[in-house]
C-alpha positions as CSV (number, residue, x, y, z in Angstrom):
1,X,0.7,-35.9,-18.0
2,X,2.6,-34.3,-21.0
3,X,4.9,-31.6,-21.0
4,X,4.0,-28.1,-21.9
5,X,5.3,-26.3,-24.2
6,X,4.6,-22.3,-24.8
7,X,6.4,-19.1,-25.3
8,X,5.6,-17.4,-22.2
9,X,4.8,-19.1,-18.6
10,X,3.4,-16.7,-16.1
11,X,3.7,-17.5,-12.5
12,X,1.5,-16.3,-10.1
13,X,-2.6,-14.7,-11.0
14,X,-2.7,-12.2,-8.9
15,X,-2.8,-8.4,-10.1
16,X,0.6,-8.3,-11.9
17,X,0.5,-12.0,-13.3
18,X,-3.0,-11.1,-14.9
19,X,-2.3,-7.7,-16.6
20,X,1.2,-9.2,-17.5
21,X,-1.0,-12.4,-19.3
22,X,-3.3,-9.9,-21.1
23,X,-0.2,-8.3,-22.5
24,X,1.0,-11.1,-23.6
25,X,-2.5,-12.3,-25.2
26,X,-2.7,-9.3,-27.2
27,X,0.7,-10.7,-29.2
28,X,0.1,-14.1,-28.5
29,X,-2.0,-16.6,-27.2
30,X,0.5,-18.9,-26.6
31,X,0.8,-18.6,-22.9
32,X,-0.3,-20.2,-20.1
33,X,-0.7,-18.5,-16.3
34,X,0.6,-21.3,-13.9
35,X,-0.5,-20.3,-9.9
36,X,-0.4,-21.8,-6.9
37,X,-2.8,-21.2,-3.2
38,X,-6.4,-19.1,-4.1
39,X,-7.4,-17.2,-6.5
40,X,-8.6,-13.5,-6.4
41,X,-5.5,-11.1,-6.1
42,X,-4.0,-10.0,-2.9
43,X,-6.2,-7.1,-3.1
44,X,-9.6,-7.9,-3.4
45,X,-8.9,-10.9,-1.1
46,X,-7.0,-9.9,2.2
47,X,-5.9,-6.1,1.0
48,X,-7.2,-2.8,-0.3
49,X,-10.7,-3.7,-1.0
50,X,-11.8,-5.8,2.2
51,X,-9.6,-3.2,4.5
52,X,-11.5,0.0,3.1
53,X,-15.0,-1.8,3.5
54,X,-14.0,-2.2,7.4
55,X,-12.5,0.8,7.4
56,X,-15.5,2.5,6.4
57,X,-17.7,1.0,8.9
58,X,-15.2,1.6,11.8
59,X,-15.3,5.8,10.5
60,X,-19.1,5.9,10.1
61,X,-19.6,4.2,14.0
62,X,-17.0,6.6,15.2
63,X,-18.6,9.5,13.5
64,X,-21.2,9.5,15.5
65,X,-19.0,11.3,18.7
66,X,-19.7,14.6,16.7
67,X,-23.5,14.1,16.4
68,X,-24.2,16.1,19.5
69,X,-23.1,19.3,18.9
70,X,-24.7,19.3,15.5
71,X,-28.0,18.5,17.0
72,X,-28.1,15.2,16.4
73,X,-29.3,13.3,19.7
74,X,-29.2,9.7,20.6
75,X,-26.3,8.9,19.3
76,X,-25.0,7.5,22.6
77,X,-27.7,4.6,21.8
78,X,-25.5,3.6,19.0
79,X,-24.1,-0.5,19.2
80,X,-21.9,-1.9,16.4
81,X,-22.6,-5.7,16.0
82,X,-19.1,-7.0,15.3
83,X,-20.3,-10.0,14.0
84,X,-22.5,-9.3,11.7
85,X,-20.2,-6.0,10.5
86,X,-17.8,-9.0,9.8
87,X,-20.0,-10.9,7.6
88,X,-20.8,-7.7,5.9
89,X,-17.2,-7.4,4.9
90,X,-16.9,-10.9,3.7
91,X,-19.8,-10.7,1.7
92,X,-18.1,-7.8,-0.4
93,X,-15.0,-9.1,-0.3
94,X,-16.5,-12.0,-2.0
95,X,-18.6,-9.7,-4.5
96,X,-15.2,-8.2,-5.4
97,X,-13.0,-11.7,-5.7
98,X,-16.0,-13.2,-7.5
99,X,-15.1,-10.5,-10.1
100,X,-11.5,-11.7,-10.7
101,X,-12.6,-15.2,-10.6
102,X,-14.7,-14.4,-13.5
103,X,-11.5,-13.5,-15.3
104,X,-9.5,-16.2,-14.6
105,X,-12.7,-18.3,-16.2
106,X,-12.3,-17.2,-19.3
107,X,-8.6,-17.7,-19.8
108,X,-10.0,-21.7,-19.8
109,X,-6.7,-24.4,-20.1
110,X,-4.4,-22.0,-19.8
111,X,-4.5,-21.5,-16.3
112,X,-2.2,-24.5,-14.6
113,X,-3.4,-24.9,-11.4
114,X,-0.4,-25.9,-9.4
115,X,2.8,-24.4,-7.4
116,X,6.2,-23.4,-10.0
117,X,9.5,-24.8,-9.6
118,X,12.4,-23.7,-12.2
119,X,14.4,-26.7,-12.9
120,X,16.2,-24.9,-15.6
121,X,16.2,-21.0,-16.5
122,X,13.1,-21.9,-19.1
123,X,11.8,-24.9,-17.5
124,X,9.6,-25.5,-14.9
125,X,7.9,-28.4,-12.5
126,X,4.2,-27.7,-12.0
127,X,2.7,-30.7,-10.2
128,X,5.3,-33.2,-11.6
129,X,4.1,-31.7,-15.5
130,X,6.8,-29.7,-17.0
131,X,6.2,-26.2,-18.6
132,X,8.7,-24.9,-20.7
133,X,8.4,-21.5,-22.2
134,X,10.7,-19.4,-24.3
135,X,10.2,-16.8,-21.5
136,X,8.9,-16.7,-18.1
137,X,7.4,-14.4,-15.8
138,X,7.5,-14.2,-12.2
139,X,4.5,-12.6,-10.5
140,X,3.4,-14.9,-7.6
141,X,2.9,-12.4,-5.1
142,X,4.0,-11.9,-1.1
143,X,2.9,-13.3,2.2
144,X,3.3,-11.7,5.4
145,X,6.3,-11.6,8.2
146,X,5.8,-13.8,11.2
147,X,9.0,-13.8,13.2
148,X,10.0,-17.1,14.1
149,X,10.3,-16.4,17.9
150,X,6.5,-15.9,17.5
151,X,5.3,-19.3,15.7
152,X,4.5,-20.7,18.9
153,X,1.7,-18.3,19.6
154,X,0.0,-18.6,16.0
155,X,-3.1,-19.2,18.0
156,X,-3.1,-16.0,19.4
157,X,-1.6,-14.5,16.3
158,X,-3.6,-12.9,12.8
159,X,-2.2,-11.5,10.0
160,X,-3.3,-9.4,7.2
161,X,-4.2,-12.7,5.1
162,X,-6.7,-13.8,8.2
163,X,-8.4,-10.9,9.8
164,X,-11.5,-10.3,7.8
165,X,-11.8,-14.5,8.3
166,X,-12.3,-13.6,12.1
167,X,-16.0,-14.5,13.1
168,X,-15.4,-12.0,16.3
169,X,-13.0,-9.2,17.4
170,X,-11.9,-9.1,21.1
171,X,-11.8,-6.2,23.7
172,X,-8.0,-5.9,23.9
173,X,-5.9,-6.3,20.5
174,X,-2.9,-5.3,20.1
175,X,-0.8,-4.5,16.7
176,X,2.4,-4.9,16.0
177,X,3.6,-2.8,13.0
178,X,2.3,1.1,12.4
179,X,3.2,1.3,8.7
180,X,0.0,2.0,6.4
181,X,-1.6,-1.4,6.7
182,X,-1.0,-2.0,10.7
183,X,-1.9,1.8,11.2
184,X,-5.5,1.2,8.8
185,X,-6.1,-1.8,10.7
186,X,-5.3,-0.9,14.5
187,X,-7.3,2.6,13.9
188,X,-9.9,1.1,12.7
189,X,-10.2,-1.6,15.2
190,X,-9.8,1.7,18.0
191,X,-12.6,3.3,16.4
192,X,-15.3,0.3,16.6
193,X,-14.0,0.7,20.8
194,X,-11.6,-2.4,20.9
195,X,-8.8,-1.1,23.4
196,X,-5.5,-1.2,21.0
197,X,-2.5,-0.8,21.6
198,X,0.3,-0.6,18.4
199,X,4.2,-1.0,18.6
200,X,6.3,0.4,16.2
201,X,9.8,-0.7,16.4
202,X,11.2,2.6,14.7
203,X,10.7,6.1,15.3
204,X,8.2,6.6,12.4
205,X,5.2,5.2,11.2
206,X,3.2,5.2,7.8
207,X,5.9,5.5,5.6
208,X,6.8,9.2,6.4
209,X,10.4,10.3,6.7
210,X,9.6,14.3,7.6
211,X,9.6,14.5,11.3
212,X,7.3,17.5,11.5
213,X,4.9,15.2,9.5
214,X,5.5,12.3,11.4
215,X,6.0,14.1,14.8
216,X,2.0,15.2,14.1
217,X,0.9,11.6,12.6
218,X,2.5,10.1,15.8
219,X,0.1,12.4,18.1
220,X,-2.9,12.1,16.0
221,X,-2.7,8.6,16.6
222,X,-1.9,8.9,19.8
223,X,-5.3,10.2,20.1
224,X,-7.0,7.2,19.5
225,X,-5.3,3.9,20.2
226,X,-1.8,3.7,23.1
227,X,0.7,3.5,20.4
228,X,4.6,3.5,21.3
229,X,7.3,3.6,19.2
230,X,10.9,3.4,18.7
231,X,11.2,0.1,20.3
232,X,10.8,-3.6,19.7
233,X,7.9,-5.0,20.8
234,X,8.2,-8.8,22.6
235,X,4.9,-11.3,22.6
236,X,4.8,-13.7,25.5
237,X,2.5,-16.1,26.6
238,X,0.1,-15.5,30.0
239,X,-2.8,-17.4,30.7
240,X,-4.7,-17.7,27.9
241,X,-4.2,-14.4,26.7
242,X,-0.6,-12.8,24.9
243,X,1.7,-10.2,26.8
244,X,2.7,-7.0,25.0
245,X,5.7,-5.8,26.6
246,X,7.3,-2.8,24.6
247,X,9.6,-0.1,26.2
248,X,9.1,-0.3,29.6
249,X,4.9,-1.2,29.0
250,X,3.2,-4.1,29.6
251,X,-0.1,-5.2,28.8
252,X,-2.5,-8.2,28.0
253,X,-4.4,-8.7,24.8
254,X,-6.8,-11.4,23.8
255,X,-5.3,-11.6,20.2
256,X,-2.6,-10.0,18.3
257,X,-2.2,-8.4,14.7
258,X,1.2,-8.7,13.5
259,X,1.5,-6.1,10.3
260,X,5.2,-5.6,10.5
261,X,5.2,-6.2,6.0
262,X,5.6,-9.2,3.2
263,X,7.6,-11.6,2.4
264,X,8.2,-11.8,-1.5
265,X,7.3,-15.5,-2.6
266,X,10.3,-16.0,-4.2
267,X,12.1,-18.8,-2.0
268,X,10.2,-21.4,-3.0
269,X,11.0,-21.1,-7.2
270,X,14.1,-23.1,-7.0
271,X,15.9,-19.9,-8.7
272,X,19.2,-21.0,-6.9
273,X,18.7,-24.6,-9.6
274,X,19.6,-22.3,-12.2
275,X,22.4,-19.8,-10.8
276,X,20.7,-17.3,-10.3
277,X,22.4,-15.0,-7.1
278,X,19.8,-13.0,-4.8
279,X,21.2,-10.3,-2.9
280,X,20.4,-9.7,0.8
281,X,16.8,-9.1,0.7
282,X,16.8,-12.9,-1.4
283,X,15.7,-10.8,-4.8
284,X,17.6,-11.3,-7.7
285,X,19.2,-8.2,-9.5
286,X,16.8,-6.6,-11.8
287,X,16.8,-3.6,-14.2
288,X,13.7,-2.0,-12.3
289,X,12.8,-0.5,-15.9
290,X,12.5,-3.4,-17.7
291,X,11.8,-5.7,-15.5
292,X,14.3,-9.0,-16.4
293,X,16.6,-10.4,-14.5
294,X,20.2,-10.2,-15.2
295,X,21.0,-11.9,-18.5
296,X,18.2,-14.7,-18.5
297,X,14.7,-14.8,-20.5
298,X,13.3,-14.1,-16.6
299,X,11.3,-11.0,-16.1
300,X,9.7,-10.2,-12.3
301,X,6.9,-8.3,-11.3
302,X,4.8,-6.9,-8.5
303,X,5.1,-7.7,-5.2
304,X,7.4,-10.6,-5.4
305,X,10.7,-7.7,-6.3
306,X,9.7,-5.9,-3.2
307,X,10.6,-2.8,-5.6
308,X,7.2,-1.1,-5.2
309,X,4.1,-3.3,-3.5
310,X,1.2,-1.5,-3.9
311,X,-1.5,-2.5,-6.9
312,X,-1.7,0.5,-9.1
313,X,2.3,-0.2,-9.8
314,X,2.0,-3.9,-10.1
315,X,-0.6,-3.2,-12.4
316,X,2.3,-1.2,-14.5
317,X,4.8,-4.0,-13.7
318,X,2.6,-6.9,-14.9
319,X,2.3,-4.7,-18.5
320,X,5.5,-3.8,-18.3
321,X,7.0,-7.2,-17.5
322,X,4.5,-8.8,-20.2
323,X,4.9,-6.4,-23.1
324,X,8.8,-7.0,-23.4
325,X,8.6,-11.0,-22.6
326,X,6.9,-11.0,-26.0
327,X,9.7,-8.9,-27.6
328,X,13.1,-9.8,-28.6
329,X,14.9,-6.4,-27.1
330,X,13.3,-5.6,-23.4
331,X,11.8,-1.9,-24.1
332,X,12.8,0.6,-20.7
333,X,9.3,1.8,-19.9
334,X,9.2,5.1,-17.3
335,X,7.5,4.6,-14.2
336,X,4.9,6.8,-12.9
337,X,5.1,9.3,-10.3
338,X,5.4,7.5,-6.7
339,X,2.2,7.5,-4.9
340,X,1.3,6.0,-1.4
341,X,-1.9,6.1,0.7
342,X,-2.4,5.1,4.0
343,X,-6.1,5.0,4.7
344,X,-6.0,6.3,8.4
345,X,-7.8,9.3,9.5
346,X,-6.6,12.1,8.5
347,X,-4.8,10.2,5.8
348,X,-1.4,9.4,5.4
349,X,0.0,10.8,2.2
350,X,3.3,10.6,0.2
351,X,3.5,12.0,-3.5
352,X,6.9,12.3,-5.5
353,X,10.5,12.0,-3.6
354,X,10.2,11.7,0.0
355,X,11.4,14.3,2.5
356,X,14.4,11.5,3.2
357,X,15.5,11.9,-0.4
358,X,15.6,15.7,-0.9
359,X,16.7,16.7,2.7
360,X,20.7,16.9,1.8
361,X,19.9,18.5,-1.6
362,X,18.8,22.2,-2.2
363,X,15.2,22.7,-1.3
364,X,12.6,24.9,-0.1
365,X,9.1,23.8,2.0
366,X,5.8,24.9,1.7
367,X,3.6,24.0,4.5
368,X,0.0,24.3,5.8
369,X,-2.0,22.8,8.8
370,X,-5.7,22.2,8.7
371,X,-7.2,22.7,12.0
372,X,-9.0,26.2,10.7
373,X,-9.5,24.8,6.9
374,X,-13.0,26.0,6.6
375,X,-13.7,22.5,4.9
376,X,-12.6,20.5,6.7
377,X,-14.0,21.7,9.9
378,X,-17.6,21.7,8.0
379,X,-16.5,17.7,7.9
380,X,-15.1,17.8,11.4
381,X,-12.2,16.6,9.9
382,X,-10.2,19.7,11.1
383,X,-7.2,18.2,11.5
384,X,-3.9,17.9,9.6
385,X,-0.5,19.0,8.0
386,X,1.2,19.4,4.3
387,X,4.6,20.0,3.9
388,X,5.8,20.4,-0.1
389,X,9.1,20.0,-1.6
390,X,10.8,22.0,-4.8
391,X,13.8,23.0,-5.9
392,X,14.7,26.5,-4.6
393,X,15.6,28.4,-8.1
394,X,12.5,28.0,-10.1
395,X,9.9,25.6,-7.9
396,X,9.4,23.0,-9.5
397,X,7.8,20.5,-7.3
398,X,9.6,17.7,-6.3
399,X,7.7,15.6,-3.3
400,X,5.3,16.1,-0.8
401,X,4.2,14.1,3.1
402,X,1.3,14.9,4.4
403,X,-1.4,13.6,6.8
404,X,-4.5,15.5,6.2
405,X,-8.3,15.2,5.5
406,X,-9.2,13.5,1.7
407,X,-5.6,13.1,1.0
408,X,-6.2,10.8,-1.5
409,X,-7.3,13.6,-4.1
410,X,-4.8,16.2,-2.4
411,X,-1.8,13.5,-3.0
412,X,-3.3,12.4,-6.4
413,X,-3.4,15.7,-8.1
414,X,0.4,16.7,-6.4
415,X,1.7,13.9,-7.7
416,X,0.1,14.7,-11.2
417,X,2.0,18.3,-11.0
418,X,5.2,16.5,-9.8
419,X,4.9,14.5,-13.0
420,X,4.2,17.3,-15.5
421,X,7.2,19.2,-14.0
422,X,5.1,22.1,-13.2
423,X,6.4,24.7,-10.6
424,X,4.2,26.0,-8.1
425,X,3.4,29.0,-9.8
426,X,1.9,26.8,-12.6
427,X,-0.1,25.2,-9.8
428,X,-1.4,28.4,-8.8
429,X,-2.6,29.1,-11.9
430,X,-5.0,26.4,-11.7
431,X,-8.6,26.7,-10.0
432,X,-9.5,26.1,-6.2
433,X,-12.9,26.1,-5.6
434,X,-14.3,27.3,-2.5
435,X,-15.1,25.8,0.0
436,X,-13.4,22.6,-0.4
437,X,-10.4,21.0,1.1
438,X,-8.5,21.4,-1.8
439,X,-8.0,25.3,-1.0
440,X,-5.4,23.4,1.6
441,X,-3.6,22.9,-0.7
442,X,-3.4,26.1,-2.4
443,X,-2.5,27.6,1.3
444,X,0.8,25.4,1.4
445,X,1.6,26.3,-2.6
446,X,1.3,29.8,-1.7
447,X,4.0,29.6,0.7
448,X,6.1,27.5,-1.5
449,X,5.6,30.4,-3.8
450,X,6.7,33.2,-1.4
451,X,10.2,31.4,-0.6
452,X,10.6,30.8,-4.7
453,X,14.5,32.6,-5.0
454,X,13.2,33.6,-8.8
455,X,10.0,34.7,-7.5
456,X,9.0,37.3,-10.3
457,X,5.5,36.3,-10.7
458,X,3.2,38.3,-8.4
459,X,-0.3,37.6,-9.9
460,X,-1.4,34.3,-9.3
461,X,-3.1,34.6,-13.1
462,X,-1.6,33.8,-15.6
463,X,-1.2,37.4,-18.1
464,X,-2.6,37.0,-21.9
465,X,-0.4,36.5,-24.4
């Protein structure tokens, strides 16, 4: 086979690696994408796309507790068929990779099928074929964490890249890991009556850092599924079954989910052929606003820097990573406010700095619960708590966790606000209609508002000019 020669290689086709290719196409079309294992992005295959679908399903059975009292009988004569709910999922997650696969189609000889290996900083091995490229992009993804004490019960074990493969789900799962994928998963699985029981080997789960927030996420879950945290949680064999021993609990499960995060794919490149240092986390260094690595043609994107893994920013870091590998001086690009969903019920919300990074500097809270938001309990979704940051002077917004009913759109228009700078006067400006959820929101602004040090504004309209 001959050698190939282009001015940008991009490894990996997953969401980065293709919007960093189309950036490159629209200067070039001299490029080729070069991945390795199956096709279809990380997200329609094994993440956001087949998770919400069984998500769903799991909500709409469990729904049905709250039929009674709204006059709605027989609902005790409700039966989820797990298998065929399972085949339901796979039949959308294939409706949604067949989409990507569509793409990758049309890109025609320029996708290499075939796993990278740098042999020099602009040369690489792809099934004994070399690829050398003025510039190369690494975007090939993550896989997830199996500790190695635990490879022994891989039978007994799934992961995030297996559990929609699963023809049926057994009475007694446990899941090991309650940040927003293991908590998504092991809720879900509680709520389609599967006895789970989590582990969570620190003190707080989802993401959050604000122990009020987390403090109510931890007995919200509690609600639903034995979840214990704090401690870290031992698999053992037993029969034919797994033990769960965590604290000073013990329990048997048929199978186990092990969410405890990804791996970047990065060990596997043969960066150490070319010098390049990784630091402790096996990364190498990279200017997180351009992209490159230290002082090669190398630029890195997505999940494989372990920066930000989540698809709407390595969306951004594919662009990002392609628009300056086509460019002689790497442009710094500024990153959108930071915005992370966990899909549980209420969801798990972070928008702008989390409570972690504002705690030691001046601040000021505003906070609201839920359970009497007229809204939400119209939904019987009366549960849940949002706690603001700003700076104290003027506040302007800074952050917010939260874990409260449509958080999605709550989080999503915070994190706008955050962005535009606007104080939480400004925010009170806007309109809340009524009655939605969204007047939550408004509740929590207003007591930002009222502990505002410059607080001269005591109309929530804005006077004309």
């Amino acid at each position: 086979m001959n050698d190939k020669k282009v001015k940008v290689a991009i490894i990996g086709a997953g969401t980065a690696g293709l919007s960093a290719f189309k950036e490159v196409y629209k200067v070039t079309p001299d490029c080729v994408l070069v991945n390795g294992g199956p096709y279809g992005t990380t997200c329609a295959r094994v993440g956001c796309m087949p998770s919400k679908v069984f998500i769903q399903i799991a909500n709409n059975f469990h729904n049905r507790h709250s039929f009674k009292q709204q006059g709605i009988n027989n609902s005790d004569k409700l039966t989820l068929d797990k298998v065929e709910m399972m085949k339901y999922v796979r039949s959308l997650r294939d409706s949604f990779v067949s989409g990507v696969l569509k793409s990758i189609g049309k890109i025609g000889d320029k996708n290499i099928e075939g796993f990278a290996r740098f042999v020099e900083p602009n040369v690489l091995v792809v099934e004994g074929r070399k690829v050398i490229a003025d510039t190369i992009i690494i975007a090939n993804g993550s896989s997830p964490t199996i500790p190695k004490l635990w490879q022994d019960y891989r039978d007994k074990i799934i992961t995030t890249d297996d559990i929609f493969e699963q023809e049926i789900l057994h009475d007694d799962m446990a899941v090991i890991g309650a940040g927003a994928i293991g908590l998504e998963l092991g809720l879900a699985l509680s709520r389609m009556d599967i006895n789970v029981t989590m582990a969570e080997g620190t003190e707080f789960i989802g993401g959050l850092s604000d122990p009020v927030v987390n403090q109510y996420a931890v007995n919200t879950i509690k609600e639903d599924l034995n979840l214990y945290t704090g401690h870290m949680a031992n698999l053992s064999y037993t029969d034919n079954d797994l033990e769960l021993s965590c604290k000073q609990e013990k329990c048997i499960v048929n199978k186990a989910l092990v969410a405890i995060g990804r791996k970047p794919n990065i060990h596997n490149l043969g960066l150490e052929n070319i010098g390049i240092e990784l630091n402790e986390k096996g990364i190498p260094e990279v200017d997180y606003n351009t992209l490159q690595i230290k002082n090669v043609p190398i630029f890195i994107a997505g999940d494989v820097n372990g920066h930000r893994p989540i698809l709407h920013e390595a969306a951004d870091e594919g662009r990002i990573a392609g628009y300056n590998a086509v460019r002689s001086k790497a442009q710094c690009f500024r990153r959108r406010t930071s915005l992370s969903i966990a899909f549980t019920e209420p969801q798990i919300v972070i928008a702008g700095k989390r409570y972690k990074e504002i705690e030691k500097l001046p601040h000021i809270i505003g906070a609201t619960t839920f359970d009497n938001q007229s809204r939400s309990r119209i939904m019987h979704k009366n549960k849940g708590i949002l706690r603001i940051y700003a700076e104290p002077q003027w506040g302007k917004l800074l952050g917010a966790e939260m874990m409260v009913p449509e958080g999605e759109y709550i989080g999503h228009l915070l994190a706008w606000a955050i962005q535009k700078e606007l104080t939480a006067f400004e925010v009170l400006n806007m309109p809340f209609y009524h009655p939605t959820v969204l007047e939550g929101l408004r509740s929590a602004i207003r007591d930002l508002a009222s502990k505002v040090k410059n607080h001269t504004q005591k109309f929530e309209l804005a006077p004309c000019d």
